[in-house]
SEFIZA-3560 file (N, C-alpha, C; in Angstrom, 3 decimals):
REM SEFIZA-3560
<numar><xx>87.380</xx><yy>117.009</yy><zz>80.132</zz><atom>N</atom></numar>
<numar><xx>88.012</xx><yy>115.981</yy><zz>80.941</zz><atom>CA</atom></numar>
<numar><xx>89.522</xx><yy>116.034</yy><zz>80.723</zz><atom>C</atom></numar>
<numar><xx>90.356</xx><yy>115.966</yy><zz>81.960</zz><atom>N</atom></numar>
<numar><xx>91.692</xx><yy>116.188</yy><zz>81.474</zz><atom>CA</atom></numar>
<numar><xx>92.553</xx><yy>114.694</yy><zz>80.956</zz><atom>C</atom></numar>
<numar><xx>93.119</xx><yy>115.072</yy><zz>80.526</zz><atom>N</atom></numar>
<numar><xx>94.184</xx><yy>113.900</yy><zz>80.041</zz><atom>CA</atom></numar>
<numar><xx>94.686</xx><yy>112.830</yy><zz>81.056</zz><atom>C</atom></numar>
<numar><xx>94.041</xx><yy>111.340</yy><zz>81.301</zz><atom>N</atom></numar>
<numar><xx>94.689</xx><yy>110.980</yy><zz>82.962</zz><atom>CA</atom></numar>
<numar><xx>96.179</xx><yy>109.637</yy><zz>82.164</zz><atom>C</atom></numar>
<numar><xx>96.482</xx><yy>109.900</yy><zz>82.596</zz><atom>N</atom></numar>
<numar><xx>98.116</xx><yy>108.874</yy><zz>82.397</zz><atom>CA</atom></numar>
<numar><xx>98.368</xx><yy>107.778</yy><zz>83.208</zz><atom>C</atom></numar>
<numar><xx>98.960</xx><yy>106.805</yy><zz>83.083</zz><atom>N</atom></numar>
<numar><xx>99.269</xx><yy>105.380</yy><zz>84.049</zz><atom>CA</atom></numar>
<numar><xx>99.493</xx><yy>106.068</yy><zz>85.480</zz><atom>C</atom></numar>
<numar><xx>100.923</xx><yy>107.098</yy><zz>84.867</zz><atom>N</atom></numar>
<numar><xx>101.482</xx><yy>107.385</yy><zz>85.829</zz><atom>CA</atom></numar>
<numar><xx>100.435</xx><yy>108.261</yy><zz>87.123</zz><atom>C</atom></numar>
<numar><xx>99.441</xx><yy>109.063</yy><zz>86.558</zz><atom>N</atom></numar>
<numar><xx>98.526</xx><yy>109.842</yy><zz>87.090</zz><atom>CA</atom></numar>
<numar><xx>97.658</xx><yy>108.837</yy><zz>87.876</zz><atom>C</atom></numar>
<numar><xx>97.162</xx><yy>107.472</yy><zz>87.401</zz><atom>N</atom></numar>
<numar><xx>96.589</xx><yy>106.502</yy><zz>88.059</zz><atom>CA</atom></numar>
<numar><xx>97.398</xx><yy>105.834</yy><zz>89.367</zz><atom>C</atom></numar>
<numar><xx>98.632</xx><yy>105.159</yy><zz>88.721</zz><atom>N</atom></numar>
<numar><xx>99.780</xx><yy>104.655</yy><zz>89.889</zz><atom>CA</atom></numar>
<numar><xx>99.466</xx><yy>105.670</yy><zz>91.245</zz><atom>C</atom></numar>
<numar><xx>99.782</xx><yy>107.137</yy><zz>90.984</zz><atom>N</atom></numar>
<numar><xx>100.214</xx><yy>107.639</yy><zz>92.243</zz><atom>CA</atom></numar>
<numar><xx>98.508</xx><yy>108.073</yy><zz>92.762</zz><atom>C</atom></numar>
<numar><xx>97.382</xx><yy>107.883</yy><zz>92.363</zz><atom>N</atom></numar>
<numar><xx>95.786</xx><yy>107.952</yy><zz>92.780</zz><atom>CA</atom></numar>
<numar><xx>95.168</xx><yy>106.550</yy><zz>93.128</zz><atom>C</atom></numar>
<numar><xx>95.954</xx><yy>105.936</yy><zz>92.597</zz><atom>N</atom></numar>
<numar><xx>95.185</xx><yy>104.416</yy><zz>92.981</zz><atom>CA</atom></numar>
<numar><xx>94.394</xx><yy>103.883</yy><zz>93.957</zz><atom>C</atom></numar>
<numar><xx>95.176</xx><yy>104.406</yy><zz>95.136</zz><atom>N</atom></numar>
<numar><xx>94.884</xx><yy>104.078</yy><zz>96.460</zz><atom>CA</atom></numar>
<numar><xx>93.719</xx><yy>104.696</yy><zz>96.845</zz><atom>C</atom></numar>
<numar><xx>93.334</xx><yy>106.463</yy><zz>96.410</zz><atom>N</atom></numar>
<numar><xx>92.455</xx><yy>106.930</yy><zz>97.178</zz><atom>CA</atom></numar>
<numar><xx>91.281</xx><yy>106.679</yy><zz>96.228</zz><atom>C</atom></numar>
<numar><xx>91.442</xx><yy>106.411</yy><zz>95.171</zz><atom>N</atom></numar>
<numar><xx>90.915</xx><yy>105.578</yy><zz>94.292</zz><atom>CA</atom></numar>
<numar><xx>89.591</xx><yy>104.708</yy><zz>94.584</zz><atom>C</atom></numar>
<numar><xx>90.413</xx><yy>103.810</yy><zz>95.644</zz><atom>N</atom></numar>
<numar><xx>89.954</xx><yy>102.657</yy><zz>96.216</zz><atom>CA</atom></numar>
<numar><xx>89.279</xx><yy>102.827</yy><zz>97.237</zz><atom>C</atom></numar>
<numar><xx>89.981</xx><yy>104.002</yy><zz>97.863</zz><atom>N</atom></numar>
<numar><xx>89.349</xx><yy>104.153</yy><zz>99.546</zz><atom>CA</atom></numar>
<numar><xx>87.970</xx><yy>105.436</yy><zz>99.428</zz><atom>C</atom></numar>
<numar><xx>87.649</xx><yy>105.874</yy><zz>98.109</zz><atom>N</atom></numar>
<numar><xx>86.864</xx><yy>106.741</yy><zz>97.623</zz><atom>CA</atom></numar>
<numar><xx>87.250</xx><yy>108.202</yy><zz>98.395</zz><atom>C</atom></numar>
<numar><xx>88.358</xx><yy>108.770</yy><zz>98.102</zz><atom>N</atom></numar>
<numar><xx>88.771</xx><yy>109.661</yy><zz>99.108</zz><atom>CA</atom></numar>
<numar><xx>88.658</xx><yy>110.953</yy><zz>97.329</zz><atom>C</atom></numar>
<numar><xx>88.866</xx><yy>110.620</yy><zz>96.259</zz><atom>N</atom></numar>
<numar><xx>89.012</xx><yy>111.101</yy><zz>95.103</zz><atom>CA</atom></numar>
<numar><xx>87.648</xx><yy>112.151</yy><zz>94.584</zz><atom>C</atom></numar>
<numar><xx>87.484</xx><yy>113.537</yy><zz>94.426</zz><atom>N</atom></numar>
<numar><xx>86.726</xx><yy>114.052</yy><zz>94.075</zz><atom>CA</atom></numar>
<numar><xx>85.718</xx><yy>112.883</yy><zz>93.108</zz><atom>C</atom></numar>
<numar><xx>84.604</xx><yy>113.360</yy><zz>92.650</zz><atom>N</atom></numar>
<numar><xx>83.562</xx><yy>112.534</yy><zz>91.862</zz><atom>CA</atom></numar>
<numar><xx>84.718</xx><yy>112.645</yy><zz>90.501</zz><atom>C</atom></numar>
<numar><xx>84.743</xx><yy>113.822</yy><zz>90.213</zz><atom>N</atom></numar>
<numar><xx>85.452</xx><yy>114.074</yy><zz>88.919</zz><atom>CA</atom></numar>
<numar><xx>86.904</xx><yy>113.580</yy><zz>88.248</zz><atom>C</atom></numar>
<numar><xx>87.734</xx><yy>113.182</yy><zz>89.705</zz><atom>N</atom></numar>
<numar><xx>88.690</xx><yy>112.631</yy><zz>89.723</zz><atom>CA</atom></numar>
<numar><xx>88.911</xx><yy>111.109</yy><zz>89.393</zz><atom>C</atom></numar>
<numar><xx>87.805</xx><yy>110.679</yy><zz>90.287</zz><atom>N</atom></numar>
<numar><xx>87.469</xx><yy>109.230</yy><zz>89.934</zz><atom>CA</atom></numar>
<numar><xx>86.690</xx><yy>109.192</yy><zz>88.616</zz><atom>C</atom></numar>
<numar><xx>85.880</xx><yy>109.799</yy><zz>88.060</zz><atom>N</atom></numar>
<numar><xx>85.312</xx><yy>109.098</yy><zz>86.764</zz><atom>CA</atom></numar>
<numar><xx>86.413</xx><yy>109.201</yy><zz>85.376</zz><atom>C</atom></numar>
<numar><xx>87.443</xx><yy>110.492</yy><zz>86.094</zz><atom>N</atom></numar>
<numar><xx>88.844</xx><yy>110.233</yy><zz>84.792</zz><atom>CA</atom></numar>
<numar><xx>89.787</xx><yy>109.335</yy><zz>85.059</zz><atom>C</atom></numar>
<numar><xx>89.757</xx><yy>108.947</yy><zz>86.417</zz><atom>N</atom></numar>
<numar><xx>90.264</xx><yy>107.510</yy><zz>86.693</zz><atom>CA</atom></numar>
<numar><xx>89.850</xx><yy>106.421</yy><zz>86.328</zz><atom>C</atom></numar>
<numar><xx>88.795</xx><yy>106.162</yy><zz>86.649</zz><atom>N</atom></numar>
<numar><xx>87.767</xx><yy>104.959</yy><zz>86.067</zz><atom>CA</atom></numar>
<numar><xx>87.954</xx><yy>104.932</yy><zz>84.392</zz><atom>C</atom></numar>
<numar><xx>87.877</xx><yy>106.172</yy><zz>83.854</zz><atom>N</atom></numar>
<numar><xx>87.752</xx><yy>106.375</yy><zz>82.208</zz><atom>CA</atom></numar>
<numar><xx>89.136</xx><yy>105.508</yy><zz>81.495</zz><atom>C</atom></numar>
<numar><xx>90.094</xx><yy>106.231</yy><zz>82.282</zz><atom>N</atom></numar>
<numar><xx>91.483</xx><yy>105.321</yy><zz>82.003</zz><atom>CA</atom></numar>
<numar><xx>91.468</xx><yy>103.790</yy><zz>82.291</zz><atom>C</atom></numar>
<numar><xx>91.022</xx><yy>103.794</yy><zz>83.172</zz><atom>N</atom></numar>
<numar><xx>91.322</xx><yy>102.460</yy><zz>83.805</zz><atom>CA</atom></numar>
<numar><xx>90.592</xx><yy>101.566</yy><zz>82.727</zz><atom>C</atom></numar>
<numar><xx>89.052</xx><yy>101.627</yy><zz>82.293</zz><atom>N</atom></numar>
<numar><xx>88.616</xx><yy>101.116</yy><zz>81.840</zz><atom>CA</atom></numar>
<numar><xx>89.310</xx><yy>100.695</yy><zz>80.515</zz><atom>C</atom></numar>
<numar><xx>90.453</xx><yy>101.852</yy><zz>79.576</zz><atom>N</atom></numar>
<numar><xx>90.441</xx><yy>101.659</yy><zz>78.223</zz><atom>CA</atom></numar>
<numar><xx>92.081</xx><yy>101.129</yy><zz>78.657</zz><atom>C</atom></numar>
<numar><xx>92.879</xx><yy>101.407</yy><zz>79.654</zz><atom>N</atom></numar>
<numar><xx>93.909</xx><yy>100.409</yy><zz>79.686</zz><atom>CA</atom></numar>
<numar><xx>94.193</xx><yy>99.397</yy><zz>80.418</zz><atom>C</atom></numar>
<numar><xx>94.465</xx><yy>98.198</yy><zz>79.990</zz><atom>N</atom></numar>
<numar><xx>94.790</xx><yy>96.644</yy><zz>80.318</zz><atom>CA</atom></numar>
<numar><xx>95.652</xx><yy>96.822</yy><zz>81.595</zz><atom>C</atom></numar>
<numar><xx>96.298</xx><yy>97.656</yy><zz>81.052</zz><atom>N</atom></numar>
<numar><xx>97.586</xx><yy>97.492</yy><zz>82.298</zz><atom>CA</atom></numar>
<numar><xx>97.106</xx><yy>97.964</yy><zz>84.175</zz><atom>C</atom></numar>
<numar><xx>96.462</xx><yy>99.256</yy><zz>83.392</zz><atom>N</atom></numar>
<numar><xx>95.988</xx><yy>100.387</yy><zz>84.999</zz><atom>CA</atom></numar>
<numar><xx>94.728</xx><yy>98.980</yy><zz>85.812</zz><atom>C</atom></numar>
<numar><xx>93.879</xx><yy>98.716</yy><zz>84.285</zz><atom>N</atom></numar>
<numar><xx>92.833</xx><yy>97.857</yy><zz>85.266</zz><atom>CA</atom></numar>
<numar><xx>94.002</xx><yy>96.266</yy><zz>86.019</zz><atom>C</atom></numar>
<numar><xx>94.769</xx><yy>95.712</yy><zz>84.945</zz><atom>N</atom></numar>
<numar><xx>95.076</xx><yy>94.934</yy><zz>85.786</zz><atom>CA</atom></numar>
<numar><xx>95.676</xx><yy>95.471</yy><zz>87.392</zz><atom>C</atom></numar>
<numar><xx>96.335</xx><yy>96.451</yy><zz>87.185</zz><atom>N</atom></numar>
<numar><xx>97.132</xx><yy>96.790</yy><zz>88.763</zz><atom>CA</atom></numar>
<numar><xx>96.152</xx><yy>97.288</yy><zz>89.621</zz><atom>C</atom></numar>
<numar><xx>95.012</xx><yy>98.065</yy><zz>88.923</zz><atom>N</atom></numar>
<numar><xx>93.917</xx><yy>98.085</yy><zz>90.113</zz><atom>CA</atom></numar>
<numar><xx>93.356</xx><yy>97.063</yy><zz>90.484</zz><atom>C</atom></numar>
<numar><xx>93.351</xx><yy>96.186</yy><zz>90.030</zz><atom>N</atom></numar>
<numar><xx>92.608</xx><yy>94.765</yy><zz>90.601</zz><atom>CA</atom></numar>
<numar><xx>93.202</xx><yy>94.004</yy><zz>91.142</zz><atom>C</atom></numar>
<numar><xx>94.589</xx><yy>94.313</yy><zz>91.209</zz><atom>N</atom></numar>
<numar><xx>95.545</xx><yy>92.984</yy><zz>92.040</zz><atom>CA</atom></numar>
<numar><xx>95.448</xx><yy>93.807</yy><zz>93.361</zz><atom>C</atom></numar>
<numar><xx>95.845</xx><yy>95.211</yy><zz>93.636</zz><atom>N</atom></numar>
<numar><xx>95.913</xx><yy>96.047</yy><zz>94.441</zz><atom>CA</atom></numar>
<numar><xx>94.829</xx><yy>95.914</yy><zz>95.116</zz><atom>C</atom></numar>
<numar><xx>93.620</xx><yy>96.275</yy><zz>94.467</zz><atom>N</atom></numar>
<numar><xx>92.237</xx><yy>96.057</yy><zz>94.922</zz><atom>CA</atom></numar>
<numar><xx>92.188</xx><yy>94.643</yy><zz>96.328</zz><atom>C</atom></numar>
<numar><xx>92.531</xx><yy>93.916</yy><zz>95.162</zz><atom>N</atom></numar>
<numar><xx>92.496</xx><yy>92.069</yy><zz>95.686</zz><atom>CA</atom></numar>
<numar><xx>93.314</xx><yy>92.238</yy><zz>97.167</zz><atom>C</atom></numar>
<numar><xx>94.874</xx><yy>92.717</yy><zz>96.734</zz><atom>N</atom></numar>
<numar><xx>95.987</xx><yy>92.559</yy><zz>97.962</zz><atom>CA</atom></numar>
<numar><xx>95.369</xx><yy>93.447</yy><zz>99.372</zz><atom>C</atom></numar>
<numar><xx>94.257</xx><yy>94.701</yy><zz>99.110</zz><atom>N</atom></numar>
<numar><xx>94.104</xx><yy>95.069</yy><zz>100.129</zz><atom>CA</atom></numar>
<numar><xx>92.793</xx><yy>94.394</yy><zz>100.880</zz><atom>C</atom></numar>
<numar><xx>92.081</xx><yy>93.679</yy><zz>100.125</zz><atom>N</atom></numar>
<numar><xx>90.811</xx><yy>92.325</yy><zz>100.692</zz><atom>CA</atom></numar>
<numar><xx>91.790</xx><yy>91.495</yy><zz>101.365</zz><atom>C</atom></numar>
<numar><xx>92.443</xx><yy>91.239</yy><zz>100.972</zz><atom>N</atom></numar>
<numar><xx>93.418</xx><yy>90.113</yy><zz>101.633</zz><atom>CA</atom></numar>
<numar><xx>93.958</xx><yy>90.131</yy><zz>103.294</zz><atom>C</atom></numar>
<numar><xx>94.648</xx><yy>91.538</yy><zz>103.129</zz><atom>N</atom></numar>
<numar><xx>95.671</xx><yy>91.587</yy><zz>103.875</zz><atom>CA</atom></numar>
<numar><xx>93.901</xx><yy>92.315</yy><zz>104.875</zz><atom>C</atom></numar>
<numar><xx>93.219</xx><yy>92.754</yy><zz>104.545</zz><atom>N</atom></numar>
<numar><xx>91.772</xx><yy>93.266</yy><zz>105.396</zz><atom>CA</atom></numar>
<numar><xx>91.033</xx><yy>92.271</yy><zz>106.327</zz><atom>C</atom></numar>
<numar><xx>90.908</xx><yy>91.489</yy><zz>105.369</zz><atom>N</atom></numar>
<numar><xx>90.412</xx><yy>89.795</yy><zz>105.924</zz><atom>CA</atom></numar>
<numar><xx>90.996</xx><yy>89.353</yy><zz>106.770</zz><atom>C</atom></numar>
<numar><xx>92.894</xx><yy>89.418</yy><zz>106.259</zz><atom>N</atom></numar>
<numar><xx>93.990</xx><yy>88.307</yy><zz>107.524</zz><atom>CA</atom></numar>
<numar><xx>93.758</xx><yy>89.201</yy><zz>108.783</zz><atom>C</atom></numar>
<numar><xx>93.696</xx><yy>90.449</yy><zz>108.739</zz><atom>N</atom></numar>
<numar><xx>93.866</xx><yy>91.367</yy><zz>110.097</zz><atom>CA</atom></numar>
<numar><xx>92.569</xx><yy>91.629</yy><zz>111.244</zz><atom>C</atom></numar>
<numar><xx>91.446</xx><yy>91.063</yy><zz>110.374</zz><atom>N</atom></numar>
<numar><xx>90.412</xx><yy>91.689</yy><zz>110.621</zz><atom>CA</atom></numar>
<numar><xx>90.496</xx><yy>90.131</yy><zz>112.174</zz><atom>C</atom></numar>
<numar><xx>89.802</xx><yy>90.925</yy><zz>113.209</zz><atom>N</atom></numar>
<numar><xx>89.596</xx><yy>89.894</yy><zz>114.546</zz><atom>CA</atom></numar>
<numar><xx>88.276</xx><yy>89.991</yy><zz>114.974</zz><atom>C</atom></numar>
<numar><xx>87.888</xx><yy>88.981</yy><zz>115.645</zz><atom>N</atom></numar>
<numar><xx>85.946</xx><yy>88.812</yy><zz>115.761</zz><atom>CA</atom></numar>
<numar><xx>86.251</xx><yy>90.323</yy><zz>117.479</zz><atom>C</atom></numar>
<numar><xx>85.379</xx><yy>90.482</yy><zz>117.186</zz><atom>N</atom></numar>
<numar><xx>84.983</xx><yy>92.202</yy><zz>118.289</zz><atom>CA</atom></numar>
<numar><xx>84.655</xx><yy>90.674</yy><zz>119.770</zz><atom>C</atom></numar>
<numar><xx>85.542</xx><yy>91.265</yy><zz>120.565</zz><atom>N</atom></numar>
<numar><xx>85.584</xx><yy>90.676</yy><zz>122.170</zz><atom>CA</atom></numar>
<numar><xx>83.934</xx><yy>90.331</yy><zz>122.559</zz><atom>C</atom></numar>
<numar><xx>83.833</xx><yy>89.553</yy><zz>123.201</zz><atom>N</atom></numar>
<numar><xx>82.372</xx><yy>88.863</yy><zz>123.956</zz><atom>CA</atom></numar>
<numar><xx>81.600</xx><yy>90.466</yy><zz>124.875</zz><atom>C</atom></numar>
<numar><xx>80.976</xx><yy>90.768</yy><zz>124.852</zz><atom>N</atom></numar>
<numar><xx>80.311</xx><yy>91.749</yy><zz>125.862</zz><atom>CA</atom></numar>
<numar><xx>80.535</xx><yy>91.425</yy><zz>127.423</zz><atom>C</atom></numar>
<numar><xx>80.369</xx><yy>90.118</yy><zz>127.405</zz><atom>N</atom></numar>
<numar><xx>80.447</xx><yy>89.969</yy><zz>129.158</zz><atom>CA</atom></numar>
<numar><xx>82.144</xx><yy>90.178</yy><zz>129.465</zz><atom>C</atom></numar>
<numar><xx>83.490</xx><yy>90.125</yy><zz>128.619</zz><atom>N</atom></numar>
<numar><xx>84.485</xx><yy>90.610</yy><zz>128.512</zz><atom>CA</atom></numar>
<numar><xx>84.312</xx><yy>92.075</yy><zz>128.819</zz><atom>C</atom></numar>
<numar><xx>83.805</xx><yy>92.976</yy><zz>128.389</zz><atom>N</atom></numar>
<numar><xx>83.875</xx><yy>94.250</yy><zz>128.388</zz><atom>CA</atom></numar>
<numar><xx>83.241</xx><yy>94.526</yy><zz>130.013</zz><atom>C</atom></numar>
<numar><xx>82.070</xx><yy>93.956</yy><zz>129.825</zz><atom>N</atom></numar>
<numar><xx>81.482</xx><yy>94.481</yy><zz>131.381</zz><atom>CA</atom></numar>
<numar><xx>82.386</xx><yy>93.720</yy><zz>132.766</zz><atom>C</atom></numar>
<numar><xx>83.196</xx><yy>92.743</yy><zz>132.380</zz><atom>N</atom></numar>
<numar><xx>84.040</xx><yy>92.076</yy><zz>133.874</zz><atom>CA</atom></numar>
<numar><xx>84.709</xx><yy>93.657</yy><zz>133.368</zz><atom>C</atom></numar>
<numar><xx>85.588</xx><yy>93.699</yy><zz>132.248</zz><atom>N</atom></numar>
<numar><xx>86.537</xx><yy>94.739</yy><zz>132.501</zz><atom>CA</atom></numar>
<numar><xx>86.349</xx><yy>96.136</yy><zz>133.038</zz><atom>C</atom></numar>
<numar><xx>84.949</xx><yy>96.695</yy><zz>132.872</zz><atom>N</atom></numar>
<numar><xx>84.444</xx><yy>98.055</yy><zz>133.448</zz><atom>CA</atom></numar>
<numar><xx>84.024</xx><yy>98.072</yy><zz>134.689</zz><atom>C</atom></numar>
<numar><xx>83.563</xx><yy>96.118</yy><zz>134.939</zz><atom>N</atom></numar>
<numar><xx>83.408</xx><yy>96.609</yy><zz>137.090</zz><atom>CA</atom></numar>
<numar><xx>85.046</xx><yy>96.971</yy><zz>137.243</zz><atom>C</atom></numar>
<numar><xx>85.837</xx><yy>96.066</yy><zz>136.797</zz><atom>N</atom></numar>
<numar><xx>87.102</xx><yy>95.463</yy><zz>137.617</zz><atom>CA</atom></numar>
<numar><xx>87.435</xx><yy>97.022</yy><zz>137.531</zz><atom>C</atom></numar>
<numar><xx>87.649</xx><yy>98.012</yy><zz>136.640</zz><atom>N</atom></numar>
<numar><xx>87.912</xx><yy>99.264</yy><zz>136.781</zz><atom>CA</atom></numar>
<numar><xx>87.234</xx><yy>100.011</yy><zz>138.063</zz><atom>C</atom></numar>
<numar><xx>86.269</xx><yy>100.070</yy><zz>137.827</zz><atom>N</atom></numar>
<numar><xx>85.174</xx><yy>100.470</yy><zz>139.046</zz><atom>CA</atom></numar>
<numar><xx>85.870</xx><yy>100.239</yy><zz>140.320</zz><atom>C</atom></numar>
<numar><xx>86.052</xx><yy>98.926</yy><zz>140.337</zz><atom>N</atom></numar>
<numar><xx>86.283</xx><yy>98.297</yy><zz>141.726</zz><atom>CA</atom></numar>
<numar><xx>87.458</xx><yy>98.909</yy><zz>141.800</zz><atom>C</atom></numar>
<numar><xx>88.822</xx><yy>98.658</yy><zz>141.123</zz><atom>N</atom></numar>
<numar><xx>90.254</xx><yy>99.424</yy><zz>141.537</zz><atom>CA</atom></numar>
<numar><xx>90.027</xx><yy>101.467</yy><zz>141.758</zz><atom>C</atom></numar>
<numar><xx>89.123</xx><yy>101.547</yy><zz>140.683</zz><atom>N</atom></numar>
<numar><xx>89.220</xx><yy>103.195</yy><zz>141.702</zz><atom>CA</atom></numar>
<numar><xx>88.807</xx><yy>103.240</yy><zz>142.545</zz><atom>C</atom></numar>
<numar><xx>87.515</xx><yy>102.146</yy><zz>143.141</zz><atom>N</atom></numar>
<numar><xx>86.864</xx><yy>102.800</yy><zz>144.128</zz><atom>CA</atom></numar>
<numar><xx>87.608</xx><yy>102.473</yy><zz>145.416</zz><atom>C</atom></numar>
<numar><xx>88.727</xx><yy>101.345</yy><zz>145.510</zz><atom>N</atom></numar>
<numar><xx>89.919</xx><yy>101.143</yy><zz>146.463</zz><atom>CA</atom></numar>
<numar><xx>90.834</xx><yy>102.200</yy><zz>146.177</zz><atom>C</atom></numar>
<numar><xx>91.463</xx><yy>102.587</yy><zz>145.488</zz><atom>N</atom></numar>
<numar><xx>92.197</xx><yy>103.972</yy><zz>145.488</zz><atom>CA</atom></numar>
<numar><xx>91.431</xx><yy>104.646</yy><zz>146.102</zz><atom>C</atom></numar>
<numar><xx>90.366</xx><yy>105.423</yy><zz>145.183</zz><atom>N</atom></numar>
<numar><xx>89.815</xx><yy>106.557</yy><zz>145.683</zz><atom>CA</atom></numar>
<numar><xx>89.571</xx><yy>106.698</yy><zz>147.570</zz><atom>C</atom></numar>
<numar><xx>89.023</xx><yy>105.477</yy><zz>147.736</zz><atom>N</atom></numar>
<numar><xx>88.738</xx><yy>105.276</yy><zz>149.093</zz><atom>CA</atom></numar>
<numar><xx>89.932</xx><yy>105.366</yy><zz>149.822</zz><atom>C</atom></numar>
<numar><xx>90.265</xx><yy>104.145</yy><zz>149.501</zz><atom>N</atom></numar>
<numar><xx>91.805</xx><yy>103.621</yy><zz>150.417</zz><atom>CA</atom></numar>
<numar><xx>91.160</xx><yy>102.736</yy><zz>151.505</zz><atom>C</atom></numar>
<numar><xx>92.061</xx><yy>101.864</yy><zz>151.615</zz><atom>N</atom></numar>
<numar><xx>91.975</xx><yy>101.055</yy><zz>152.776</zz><atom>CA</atom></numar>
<numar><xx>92.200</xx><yy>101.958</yy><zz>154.465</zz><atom>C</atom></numar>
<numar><xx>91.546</xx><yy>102.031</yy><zz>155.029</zz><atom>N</atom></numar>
<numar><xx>91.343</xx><yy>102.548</yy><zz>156.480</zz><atom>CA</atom></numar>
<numar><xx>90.810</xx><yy>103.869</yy><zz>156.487</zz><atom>C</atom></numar>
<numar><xx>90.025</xx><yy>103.940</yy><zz>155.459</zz><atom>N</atom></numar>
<numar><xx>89.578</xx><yy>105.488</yy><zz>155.258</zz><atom>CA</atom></numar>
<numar><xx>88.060</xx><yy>105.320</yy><zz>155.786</zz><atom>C</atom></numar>
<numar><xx>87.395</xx><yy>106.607</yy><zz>156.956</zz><atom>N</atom></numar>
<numar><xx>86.361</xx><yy>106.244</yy><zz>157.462</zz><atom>CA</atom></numar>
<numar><xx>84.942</xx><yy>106.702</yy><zz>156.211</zz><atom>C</atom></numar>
//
């Protein structure tokens, strides 16, 4: 297992989180994290700040009958283009 450092954590943190980190990468991350105070506290505020800011952004998914007015109303404007007014 190689030697992992604050500094080696600081700049991995993120993918860390987003599980983007080989298996092997993360369990010498995790290994650190676990035995220093400092790495676990900043992973857990970090952790926390990105629930946060996930939650404030996150918006309820549009009504369905929204989607289907919006796919006739499409329908309907090409099929007046496409056509055109005075077209036999």
């Amino acid at each position: 297992m190689r030697e992992v450092d604050c500094r080696f954590v600081e700049e991995r943190v993120h993918q860390f989180l987003d599980g983007e980190l080989t298996e092997r990468e993360a369990d010498e991350l995790r290994h650190h994290i676990d035995a220093c105070a400092h790495c676990l506290d900043e992973t857990d505020l970090i952790d926390a700040l990105r629930k946060l800011v996930r939650r404030a952004c996150a918006c309820p998914p549009a009504p369905e009958t929204l989607r289907l007015r919006v796919v006739t109303q499409i329908h309907t404007v090409r099929f007046t283009v496409v056509e055109g007014p005075g077209t036999p």
